[in-house]
C-alpha positions in Angstrom: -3.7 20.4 -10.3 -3.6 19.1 -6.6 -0.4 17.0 -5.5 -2.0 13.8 -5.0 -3.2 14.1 -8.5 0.5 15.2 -9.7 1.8 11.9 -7.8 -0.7 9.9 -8.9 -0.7 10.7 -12.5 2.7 11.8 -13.4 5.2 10.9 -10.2 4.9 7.4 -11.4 6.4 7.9 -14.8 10.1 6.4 -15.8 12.4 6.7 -17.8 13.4 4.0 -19.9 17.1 2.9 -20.1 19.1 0.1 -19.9 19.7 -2.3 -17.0 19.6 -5.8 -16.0 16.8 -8.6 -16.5 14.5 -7.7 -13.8 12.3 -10.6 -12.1 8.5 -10.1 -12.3 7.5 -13.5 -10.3 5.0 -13.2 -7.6 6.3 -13.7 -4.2 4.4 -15.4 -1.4 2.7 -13.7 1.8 4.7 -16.3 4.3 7.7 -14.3 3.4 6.6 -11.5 5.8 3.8 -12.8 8.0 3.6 -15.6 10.5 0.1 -16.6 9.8 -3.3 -15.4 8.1 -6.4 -15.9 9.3 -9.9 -15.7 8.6 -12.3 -13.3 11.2 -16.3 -14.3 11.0 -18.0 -11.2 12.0 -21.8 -12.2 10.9 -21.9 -13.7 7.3 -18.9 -11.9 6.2 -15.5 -13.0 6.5 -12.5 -11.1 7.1 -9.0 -12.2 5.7 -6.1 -10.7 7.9 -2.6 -11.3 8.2 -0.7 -11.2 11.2 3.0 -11.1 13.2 4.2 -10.7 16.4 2.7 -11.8 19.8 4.0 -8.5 22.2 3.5 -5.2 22.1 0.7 -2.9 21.1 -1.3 -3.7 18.0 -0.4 -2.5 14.8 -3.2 -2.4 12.3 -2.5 -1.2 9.2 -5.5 -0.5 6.5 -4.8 -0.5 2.6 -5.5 2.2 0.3 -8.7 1.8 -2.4 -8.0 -0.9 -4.8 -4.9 -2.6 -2.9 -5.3 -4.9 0.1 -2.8 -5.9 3.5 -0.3 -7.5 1.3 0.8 -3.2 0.7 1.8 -3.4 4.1 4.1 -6.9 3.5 7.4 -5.0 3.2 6.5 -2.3 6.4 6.0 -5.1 8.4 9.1 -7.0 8.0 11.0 -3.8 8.9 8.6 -2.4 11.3 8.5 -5.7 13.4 13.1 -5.6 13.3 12.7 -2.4 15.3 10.4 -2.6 18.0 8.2 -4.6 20.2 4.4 -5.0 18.4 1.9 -7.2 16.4 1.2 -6.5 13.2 -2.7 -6.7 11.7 -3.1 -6.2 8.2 -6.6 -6.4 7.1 -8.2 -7.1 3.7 -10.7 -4.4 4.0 -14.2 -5.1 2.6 -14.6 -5.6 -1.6 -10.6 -6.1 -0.9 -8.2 -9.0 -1.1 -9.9 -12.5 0.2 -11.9 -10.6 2.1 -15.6 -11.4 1.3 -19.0 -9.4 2.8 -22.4 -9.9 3.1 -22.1 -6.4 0.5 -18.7 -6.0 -1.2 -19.6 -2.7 -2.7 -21.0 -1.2 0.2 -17.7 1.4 0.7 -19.5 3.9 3.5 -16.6 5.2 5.9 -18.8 4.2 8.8 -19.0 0.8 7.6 -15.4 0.8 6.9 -14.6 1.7 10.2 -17.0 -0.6 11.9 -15.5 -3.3 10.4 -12.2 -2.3 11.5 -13.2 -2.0 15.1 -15.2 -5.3 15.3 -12.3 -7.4 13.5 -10.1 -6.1 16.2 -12.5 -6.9 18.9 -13.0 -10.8 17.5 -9.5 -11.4 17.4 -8.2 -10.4 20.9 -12.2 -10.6 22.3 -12.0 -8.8 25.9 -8.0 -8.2 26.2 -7.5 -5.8 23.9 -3.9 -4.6 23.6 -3.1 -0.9 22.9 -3.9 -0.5 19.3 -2.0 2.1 17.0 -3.9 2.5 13.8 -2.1 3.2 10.4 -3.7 3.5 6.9 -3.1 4.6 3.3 -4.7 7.0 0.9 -8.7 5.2 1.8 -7.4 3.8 4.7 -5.9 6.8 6.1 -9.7 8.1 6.2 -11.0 4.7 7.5 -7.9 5.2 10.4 -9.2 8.4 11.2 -12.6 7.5 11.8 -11.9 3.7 13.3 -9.9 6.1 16.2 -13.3 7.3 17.6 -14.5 3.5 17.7 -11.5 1.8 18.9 -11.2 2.4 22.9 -7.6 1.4 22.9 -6.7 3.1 20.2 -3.4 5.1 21.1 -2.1 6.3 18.3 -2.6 7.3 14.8 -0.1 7.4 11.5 -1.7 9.0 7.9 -0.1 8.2 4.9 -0.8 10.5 1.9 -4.0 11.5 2.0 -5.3 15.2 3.4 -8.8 16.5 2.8 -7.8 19.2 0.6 -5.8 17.6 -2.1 -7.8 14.6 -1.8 -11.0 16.2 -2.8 -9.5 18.0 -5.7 -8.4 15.2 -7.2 -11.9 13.0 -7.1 -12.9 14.9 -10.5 -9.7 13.3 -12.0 -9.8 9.8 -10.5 -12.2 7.9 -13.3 -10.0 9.3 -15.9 -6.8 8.1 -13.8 -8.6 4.6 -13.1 -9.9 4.7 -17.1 -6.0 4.6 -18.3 -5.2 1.4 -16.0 -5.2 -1.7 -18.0 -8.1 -3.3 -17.6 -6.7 -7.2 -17.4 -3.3 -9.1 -17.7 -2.6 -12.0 -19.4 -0.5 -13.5 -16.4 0.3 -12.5 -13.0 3.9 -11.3 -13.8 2.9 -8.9 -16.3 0.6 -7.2 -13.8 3.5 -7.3 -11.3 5.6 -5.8 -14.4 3.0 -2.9 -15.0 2.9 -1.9 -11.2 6.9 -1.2 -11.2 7.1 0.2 -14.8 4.3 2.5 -14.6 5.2 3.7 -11.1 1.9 2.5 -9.3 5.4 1.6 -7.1 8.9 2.3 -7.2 9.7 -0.8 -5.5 9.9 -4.0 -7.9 10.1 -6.0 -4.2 6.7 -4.4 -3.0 5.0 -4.9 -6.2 6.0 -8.6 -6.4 3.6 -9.4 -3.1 1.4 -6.4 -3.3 0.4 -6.9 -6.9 -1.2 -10.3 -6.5 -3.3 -9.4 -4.2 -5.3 -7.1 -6.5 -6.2 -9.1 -8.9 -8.3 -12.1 -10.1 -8.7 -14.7 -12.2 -11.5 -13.5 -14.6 -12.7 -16.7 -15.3 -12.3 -18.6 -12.0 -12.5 -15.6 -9.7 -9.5 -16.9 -7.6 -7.5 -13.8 -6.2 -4.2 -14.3 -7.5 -2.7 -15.3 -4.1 -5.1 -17.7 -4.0 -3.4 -19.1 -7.3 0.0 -18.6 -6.0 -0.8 -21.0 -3.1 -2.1 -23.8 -5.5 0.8 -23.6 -7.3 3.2 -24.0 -4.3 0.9 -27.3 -3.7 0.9 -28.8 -6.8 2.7 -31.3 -8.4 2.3 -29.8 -11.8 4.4 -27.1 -13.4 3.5 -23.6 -13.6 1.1 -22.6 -15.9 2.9 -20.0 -17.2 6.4 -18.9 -17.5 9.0 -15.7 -18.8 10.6 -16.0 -21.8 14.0 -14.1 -21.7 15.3 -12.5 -25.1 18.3 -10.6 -26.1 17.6 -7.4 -28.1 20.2 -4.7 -28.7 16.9 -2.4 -29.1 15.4 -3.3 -25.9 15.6 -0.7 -23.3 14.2 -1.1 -19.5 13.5 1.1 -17.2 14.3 3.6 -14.2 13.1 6.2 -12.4 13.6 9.6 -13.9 14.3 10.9 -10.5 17.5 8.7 -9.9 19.4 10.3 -13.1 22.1 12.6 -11.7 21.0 15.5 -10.9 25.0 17.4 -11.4 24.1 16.6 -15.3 20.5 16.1 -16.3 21.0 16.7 -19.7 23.4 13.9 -19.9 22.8 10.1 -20.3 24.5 7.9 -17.4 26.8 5.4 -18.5 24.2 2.4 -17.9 21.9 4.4 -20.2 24.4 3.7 -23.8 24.6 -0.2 -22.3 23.3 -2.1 -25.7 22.5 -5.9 -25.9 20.2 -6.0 -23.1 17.0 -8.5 -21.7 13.6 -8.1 -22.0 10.7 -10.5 -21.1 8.1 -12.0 -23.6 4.9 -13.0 -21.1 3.9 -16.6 -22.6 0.6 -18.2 -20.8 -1.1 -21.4 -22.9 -4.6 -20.1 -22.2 -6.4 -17.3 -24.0 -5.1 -13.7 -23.4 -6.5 -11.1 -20.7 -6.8 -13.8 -17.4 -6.7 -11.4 -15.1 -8.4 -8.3 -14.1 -9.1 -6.1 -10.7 -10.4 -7.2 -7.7 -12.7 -4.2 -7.1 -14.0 -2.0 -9.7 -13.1 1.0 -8.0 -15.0 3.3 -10.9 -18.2 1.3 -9.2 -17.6 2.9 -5.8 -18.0 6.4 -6.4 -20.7 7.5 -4.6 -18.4 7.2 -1.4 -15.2 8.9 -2.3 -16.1 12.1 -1.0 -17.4 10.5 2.3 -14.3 8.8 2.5 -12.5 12.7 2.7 -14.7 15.5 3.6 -14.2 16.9 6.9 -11.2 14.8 7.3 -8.6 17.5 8.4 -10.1 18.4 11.2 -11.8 15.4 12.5 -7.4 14.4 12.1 -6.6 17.3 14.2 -9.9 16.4 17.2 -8.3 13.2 17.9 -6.8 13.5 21.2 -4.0 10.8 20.6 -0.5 11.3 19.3 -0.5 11.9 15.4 1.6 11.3 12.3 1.1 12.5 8.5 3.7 11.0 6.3 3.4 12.4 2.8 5.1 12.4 -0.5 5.3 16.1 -1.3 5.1 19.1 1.0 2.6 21.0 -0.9 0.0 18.7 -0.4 -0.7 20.1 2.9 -4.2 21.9 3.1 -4.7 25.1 5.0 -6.4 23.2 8.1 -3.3 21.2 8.3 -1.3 23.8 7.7 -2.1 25.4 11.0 -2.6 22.4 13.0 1.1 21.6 12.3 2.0 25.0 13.1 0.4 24.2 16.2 2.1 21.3 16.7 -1.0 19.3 16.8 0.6 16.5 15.0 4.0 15.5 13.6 4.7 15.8 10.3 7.1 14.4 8.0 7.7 14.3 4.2 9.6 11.4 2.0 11.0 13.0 -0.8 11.0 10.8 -4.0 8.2 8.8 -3.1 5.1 8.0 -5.2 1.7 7.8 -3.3 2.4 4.7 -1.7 5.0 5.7 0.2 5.3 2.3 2.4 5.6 0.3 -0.6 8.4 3.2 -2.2 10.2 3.3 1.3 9.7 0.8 3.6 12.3 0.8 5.6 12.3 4.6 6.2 8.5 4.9 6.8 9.0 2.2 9.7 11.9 3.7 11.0 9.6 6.9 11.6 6.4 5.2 12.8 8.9 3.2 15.3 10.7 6.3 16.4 7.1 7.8 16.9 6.3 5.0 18.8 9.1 4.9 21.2 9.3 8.6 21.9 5.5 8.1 22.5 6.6 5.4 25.0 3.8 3.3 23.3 6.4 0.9 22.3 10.0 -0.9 23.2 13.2 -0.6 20.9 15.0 -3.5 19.9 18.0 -4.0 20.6 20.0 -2.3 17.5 17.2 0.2 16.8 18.3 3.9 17.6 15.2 6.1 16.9 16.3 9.4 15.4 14.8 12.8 15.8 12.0 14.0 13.7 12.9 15.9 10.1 10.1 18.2 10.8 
């Protein structure tokens, strides 16, 4: 079994113990943008968020299935320790985004849209631009690199060729044990921390909404959360604490001590502690994705194949950020050898490894950045020297 499989079906698993009452509320994008925006290329338009107004562009591109809100907790650290503007895009069949053809999923389309989004916004003063993307978007960041003339920069998080197209016989069994619909917003935040989509109860709180709908109003969920700010009348749906002495919650199997593993922590034998009943007036299942990725599988292995090397043709300084070691392919392998890019591995990390680690993925990207001289510290950020 290839390591992205391994992380995505079995590095999100937890262990279930006891703890506090955790809060599954949605939190708002305001929290870690300045401003979104809406970008008309043709008849589709493009939702982005964005912060900042110095420094080379940042533009960050989601992972299949998620959209730019993934990016919400990088930016808030990314934009503490250096000089740059952050673009996160909803790509297309993503987030608020809406196309002329949702489901058209091509990489060159992908990346076309990427480079002419960037061009609309800043028109004919185009700032050096570093590109970043995730899983999907690592691909789309690849190939937006040979489009984008200012492009200066690249960062890859968690995707190689190799691993990547092992695991594309798996992925419509992986998608198949998903849920297909939520009854409220905070119970689809609640499954994306408990079964380890993220490790990060913060990230999935924005992330979460933003991929997912209303089923019967077709409202993204952020879309929702923004009525709701605006109106006058109370939520329409709330949590319902309860005291159980049976009811466990959970924790990642990874943080149990490692000196004992056979032994049960102290806040594992806690009794008497809170779960959360999900109570919503309207009829059941409300919500469901914003992209049926099992539609989209004719371009999967478009979005991958060839992708190591066309990683390693770039002439631009490079970064691979992944989750486990092993998930290098042989291509890679050598190019790192080479030193044809940087590498660097977070340890305990699911497959969205900005969500899991924010703060440490940014303080990478920023080192990279001001070691590159593509970028100016701020004062109190000290980049430190690469792992590996």
């Amino acid at each position: 079994m290839s390591s992205l499989r391994k992380n995505l079906l079995s590095k999100g698993s937890k262990r279930f113990t006891s703890g506090a009452i955790k809060d599954f509320s949605p939190t708002k994008w305001e929290k870690y943008f300045d401003s979104k925006r809406d970008v008309k290329i043709g008849e589709s338009i493009f939702n982005v968020y964005l912060k900042g107004n110095s420094g080379p562009v940042v533009a960050m591109l989601h992972g299949g299935g998620y959209s730019a809100l993934t990016w919400a907790l990088f930016t808030e650290e990314i934009t503490r320790k250096v000089e740059c503007q952050v673009l996160a895009i909803d790509l297309r069949g993503h987030g608020l985004t809406n196309t002329e053809d949702d489901m058209n999923l091509s990489l060159e389309i992908l990346a076309s849209d990427v480079d002419e989004i960037i061009k609309t916004i800043f028109t004919e003063n185009i700032p050096p631009v570093v590109l970043i993307g995730h899983s999907m978007g690592g691909a789309i960041a690849v190939e937006s690199a040979y489009l984008i003339q200012t492009a200066v920069a690249l960062c890859v998080i968690d995707v190689v060729e190799g691993s990547a197209m092992e695991s594309l016989s798996a992925m419509q069994s992986i998608l198949r044990g998903r849920p297909n619909s939520f009854k409220t917003i905070d119970q689809a935040i609640q499954w994306s921390f408990r079964s380890g989509q993220t490790h990060n109860l913060e990230a999935a709180r924005i992330s979460m909404p933003g991929q997912i709908k209303n089923s019967k109003t077709g409202l993204l969920a952020t879309q929702e959360i923004d009525l709701e700010e605006s109106s006058t009348e109370p939520r329409q749906y709330k949590l319902v604490h309860q005291r159980s002495a049976d009811c466990i919650a959970e924790v990642d199997e990874d943080s149990r001590s490692e000196d004992s593993p056979g032994e049960s922590s102290s806040q594992e034998v806690e009794k008497d502690v809170s779960t959360t009943e999900f109570v919503k007036p309207s009829d059941a299942n409300s919500y469901t994705w914003r992209i049926d990725l099992s539609k989209t599988e004719s371009f999967w292995s478009g979005w991958f194949k060839g992708l190591s090397q066309k990683f390693l043709n770039i002439a631009m300084p490079k970064v691979l950020l992944l989750a486990n070691i092993y998930g290098l392919d042989t291509t890679l392998t050598i190019g790192q050898m080479q030193g044809k890019f940087q590498l660097q591995v977070l340890a305990k990390s699911g497959h969205a490894i900005h969500e899991d680690q924010p703060g440490n993925v940014a303080d990478i990207v920023a080192g990279f950045l001001v070691k590159q001289k593509l970028a100016v510290a701020k004062e109190g950020f000290v980049p430190s020297l690469p792992a590996c």
